[in-house]
C-alpha positions as CSV (number, residue, x, y, z in Angstrom):
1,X,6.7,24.7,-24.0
2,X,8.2,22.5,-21.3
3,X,8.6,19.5,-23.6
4,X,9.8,21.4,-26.2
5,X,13.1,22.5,-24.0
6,X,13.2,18.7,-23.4
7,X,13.3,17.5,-26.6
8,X,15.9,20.4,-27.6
9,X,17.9,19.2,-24.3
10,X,17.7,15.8,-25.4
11,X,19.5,16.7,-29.0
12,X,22.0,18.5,-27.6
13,X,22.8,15.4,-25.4
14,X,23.0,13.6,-28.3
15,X,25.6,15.9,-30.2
16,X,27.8,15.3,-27.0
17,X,27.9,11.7,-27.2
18,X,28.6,11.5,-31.2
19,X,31.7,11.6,-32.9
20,X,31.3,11.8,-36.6
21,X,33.7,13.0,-39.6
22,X,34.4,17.3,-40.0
23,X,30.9,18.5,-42.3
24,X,30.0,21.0,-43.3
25,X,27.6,23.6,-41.1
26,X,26.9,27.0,-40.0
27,X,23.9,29.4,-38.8
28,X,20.8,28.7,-40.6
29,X,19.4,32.5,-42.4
30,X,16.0,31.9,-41.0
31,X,13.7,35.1,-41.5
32,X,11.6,36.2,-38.8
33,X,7.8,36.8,-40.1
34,X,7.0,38.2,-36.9
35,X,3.9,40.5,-37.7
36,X,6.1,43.4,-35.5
37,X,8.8,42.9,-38.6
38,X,6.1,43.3,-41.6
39,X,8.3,45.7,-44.1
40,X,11.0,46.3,-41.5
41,X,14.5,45.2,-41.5
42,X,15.3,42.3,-39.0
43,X,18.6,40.9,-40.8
44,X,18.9,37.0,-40.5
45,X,22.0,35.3,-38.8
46,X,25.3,34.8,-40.8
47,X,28.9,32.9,-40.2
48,X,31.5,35.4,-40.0
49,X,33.6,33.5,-42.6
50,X,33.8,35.5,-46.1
51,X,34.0,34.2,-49.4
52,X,37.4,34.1,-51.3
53,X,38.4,36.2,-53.8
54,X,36.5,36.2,-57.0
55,X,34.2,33.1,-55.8
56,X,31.1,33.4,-56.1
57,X,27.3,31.8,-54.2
58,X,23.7,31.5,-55.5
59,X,20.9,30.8,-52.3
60,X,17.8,30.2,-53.2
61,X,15.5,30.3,-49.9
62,X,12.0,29.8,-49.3
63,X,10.8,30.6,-45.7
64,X,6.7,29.6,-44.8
65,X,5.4,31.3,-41.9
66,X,2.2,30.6,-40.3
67,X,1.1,33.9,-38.3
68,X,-1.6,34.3,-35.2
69,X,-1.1,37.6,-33.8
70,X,-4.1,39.9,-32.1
71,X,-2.6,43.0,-30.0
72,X,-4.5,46.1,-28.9
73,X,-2.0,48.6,-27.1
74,X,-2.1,52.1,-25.9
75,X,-3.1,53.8,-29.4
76,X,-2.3,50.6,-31.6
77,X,-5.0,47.6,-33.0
78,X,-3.0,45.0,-35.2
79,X,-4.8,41.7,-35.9
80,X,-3.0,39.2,-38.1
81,X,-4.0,35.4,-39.2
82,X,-2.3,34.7,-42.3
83,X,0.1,32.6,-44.0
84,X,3.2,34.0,-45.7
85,X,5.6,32.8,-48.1
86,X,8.7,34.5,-49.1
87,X,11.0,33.2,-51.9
88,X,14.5,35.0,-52.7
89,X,17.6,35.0,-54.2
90,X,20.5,36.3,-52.6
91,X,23.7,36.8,-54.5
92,X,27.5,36.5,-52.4
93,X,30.5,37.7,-54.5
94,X,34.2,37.6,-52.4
95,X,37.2,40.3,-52.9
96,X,40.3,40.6,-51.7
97,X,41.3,41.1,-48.1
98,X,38.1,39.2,-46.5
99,X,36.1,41.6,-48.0
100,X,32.1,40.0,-49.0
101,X,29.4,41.9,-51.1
102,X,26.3,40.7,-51.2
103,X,22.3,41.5,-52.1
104,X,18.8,39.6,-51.1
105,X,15.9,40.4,-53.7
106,X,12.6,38.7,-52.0
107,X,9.0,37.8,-53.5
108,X,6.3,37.6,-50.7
109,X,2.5,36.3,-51.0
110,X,0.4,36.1,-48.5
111,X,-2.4,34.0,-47.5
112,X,-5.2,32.0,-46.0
113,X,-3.6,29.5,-44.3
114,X,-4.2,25.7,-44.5
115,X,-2.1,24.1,-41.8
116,X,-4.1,25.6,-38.7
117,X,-5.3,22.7,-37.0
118,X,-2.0,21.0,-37.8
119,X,-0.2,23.5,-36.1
120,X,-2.3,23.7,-32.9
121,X,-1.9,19.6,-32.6
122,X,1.4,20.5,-32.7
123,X,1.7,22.8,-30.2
124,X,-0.1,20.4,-27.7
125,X,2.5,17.9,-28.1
126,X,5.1,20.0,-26.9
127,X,3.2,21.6,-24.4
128,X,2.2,25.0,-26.3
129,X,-1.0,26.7,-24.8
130,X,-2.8,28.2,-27.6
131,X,-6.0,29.2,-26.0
132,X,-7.2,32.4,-25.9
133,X,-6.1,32.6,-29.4
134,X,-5.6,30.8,-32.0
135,X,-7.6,27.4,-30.8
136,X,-10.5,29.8,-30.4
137,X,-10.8,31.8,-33.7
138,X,-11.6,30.2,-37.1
139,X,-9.1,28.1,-38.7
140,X,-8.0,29.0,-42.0
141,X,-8.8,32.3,-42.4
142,X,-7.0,35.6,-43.9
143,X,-6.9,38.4,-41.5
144,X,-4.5,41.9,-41.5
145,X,-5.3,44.8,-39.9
146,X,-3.5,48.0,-38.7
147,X,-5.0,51.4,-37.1
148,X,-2.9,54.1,-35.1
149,X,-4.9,56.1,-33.4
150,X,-7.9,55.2,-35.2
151,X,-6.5,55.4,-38.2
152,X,-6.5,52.2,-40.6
153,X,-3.1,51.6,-42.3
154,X,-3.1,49.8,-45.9
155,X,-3.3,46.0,-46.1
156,X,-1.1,43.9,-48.2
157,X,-2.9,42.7,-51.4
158,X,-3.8,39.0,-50.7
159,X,-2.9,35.8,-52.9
160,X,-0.5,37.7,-55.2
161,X,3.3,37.8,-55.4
162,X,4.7,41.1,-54.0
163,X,8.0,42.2,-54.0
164,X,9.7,43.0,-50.6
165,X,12.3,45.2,-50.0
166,X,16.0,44.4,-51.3
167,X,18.9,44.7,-49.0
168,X,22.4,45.4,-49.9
169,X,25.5,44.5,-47.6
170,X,29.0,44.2,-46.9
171,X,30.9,42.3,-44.9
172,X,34.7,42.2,-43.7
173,X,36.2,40.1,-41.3
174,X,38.2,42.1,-38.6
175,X,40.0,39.2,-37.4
176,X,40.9,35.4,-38.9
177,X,43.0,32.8,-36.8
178,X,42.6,29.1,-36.5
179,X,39.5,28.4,-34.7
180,X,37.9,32.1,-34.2
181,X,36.5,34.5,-36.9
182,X,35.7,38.0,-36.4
183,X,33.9,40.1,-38.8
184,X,31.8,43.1,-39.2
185,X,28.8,43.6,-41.1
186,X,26.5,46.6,-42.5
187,X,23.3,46.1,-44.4
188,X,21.2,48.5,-46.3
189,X,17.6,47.7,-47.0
190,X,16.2,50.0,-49.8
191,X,12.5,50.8,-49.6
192,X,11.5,48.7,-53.4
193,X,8.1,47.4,-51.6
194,X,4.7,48.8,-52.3
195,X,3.6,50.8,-49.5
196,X,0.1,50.4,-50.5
197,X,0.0,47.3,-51.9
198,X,2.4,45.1,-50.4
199,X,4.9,45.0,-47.0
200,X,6.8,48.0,-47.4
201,X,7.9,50.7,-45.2
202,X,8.8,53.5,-47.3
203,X,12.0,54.0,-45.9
204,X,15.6,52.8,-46.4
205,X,16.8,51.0,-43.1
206,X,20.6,50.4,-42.1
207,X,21.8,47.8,-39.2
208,X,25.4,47.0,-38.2
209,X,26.4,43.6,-36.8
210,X,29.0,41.9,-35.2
211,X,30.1,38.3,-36.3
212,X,31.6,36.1,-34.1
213,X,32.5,32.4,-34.5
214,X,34.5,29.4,-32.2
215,X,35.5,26.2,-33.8
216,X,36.1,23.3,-31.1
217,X,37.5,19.7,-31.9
218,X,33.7,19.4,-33.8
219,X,31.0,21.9,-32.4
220,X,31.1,25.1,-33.8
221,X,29.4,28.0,-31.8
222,X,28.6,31.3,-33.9
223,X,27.2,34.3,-32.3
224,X,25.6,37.7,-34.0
225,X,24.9,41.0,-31.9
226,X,23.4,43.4,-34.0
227,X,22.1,47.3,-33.8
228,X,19.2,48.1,-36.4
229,X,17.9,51.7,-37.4
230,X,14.8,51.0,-39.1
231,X,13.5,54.3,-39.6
232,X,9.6,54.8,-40.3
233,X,6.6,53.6,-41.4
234,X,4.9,55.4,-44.4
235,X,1.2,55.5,-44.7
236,X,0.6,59.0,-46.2
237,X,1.8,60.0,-42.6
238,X,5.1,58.5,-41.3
239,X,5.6,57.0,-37.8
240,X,9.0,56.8,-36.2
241,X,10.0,53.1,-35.2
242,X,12.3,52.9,-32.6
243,X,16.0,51.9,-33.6
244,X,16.7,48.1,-31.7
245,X,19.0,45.1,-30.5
246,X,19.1,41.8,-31.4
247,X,21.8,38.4,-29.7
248,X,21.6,35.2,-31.5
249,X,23.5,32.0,-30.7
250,X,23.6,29.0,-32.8
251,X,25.6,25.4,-31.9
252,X,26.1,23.4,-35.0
253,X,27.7,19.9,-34.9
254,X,28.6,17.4,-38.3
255,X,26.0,14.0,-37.5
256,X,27.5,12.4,-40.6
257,X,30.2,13.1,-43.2
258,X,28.0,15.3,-45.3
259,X,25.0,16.6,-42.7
260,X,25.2,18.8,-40.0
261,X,22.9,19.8,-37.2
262,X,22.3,23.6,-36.1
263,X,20.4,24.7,-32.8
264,X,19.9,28.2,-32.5
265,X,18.3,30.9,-30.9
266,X,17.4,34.7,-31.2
267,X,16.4,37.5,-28.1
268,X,15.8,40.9,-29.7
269,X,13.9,44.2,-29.1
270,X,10.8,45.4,-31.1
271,X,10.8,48.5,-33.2
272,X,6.4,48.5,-32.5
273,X,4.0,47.6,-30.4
274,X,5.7,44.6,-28.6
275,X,8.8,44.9,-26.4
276,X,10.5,41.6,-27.4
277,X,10.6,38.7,-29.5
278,X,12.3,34.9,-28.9
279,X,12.6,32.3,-31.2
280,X,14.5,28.7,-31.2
281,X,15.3,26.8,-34.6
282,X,16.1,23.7,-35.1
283,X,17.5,22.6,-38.7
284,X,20.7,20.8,-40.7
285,X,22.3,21.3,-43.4
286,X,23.1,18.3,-46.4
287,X,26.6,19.1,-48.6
288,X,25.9,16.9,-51.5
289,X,28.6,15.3,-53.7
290,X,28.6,18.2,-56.2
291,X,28.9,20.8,-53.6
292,X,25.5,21.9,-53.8
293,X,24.0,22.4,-50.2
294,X,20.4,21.5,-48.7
295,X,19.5,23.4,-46.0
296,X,15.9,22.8,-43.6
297,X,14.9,24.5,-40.8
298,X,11.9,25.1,-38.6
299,X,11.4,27.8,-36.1
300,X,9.2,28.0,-32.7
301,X,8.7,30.9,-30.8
302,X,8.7,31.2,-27.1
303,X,6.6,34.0,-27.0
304,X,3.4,36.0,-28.2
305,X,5.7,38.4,-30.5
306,X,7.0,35.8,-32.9
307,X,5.3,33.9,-35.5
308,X,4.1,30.4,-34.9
309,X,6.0,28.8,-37.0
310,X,8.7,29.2,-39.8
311,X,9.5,26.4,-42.1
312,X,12.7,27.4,-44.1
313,X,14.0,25.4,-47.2
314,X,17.1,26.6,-49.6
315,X,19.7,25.5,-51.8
316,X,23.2,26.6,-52.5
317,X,25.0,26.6,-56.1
């Protein structure tokens, strides 16, 4: 993991030294498939800037995971080595007053995966032990399992699109000057995934956040704090998940006229099983000539509670 810092270090050097034209750039809405998350509310990081009034935006996102996670704990056994894909559309309308509404509708399928030993080769060039673990299991392979107390829980139906859970929010900025932005947001994820078929919970989910952003001379720094309630897991029986925190920082910086560069990073709690999960992204964002926007992304975590990797893609009408 050492070399990966480096490399990260090394970027952020660069930014320092540039001095390109004003682009366009922000946090990148990367979604954590972190097998703790599977079904539960774990909102992805936003710019406190709202939309004007009556304008509208159209995302299109795609975000690849590829997930090695084997935990047995106190009364818990959850063994996961799959691939999933979600694809959404998420829908931004602005009113008056700074005032955003929004909604995200995701499709999930899940897999075998086929970039295993791709992955591992990865992680030994930036320094990324994978062994106990995934360097020792078979490669491509579908695994999901999840007992409590002996008890096995449902597993998502393999190789078939599944639709997720749909979250509603709204967002208001609190305060607006120059360089800073303040604003407050409140989601509510309703429970439209299968519980028996797919990644649902069974339970709506609320979380509250706190938007922050600083504008230098070029660099823009954005920071989200956020408090989520997730509720509980239904299986026939329902467990309680314990409510959680979540930081994330992000710098972004304009390379060229039209691309930007975003390096960012999440700490939070976890609702089950694990105590924590840390991630860092690196991605950019492209404004075409027509307005439309190309955003990339790929995510690393820095720990045994994330995924290994996210690859996220999207597009902006």
């Amino acid at each position: 993991m050492s070399k990966f810092f480096f490399v990260v270090y090394h970027i952020i050097v660069l930014l320092a030294l540039s001095s390109p034209k004003l682009s366009y750039s922000e946090p990148i809405p990367i979604r954590n498939h972190s097998p703790m998350f599977f079904g539960i509310l774990f909102p992805t990081f936003d710019s406190p800037r709202t939309l004007l009034e009556e304008d509208t935006k159209v995302d299109f996102t795609m975000n690849y995971s590829g997930i090695f996670n084997f935990r047995y704990k106190d009364d818990w056994i959850a063994e996961f080595d799959m691939d999933l894909t979600e694809i959404a559309v998420e829908m931004r309308k602005g009113y008056s007053n700074g005032l955003e509404l929004g909604i995200n509708i995701p499709v999930l399928y899940l897999g075998a995966g086929f970039l295993d030993q791709v992955i591992l080769d990865f992680h030994k060039t930036i320094g990324v032990d994978d062994s106990p673990g995934p360097e020792d299991e078979p490669r491509n392979r579908y695994r999901y399992r999840l007992a409590y107390k002996g008890k096995e829980w449902n597993s998502p139906t393999p190789n078939k699109f599944l639709l997720g859970d749909i979250a509603l929010w709204a967002k208001k900025e609190l305060l607006s000057a120059e360089k800073s932005i303040i604003s407050i947001k409140m989601i509510l994820e309703a429970p439209t995934a299968s519980t028996t078929s797919g990644l649902g919970n069974g339970s709506p989910e609320f979380a509250v956040l706190l938007l922050a952003e600083r504008r230098f001379e070029k660099l823009t720094f954005d920071l989200n704090f956020g408090a989520v309630a997730p509720g509980y897991i239904d299986r026939g029986e329902k467990y309680a998940l314990n409510n959680y925190y979540f930081i994330r920082g992000s710098f972004s910086y304009p390379i060229f006229r039209r691309f930007s560069i975003t390096i960012q990073g999440t700490s939070s709690e976890v609702p089950i099983i694990e105590k924590k999960w840390n991630e860092i992204t690196v991605g950019g964002r492209y404004k075409m000539a027509s307005g439309r926007i190309i955003t990339v992304g790929f995510l690393e975590d820095v720990d045994t509670a994330a995924p290994d990797f996210t690859f996220y893609l999207s597009t902006t009408l």
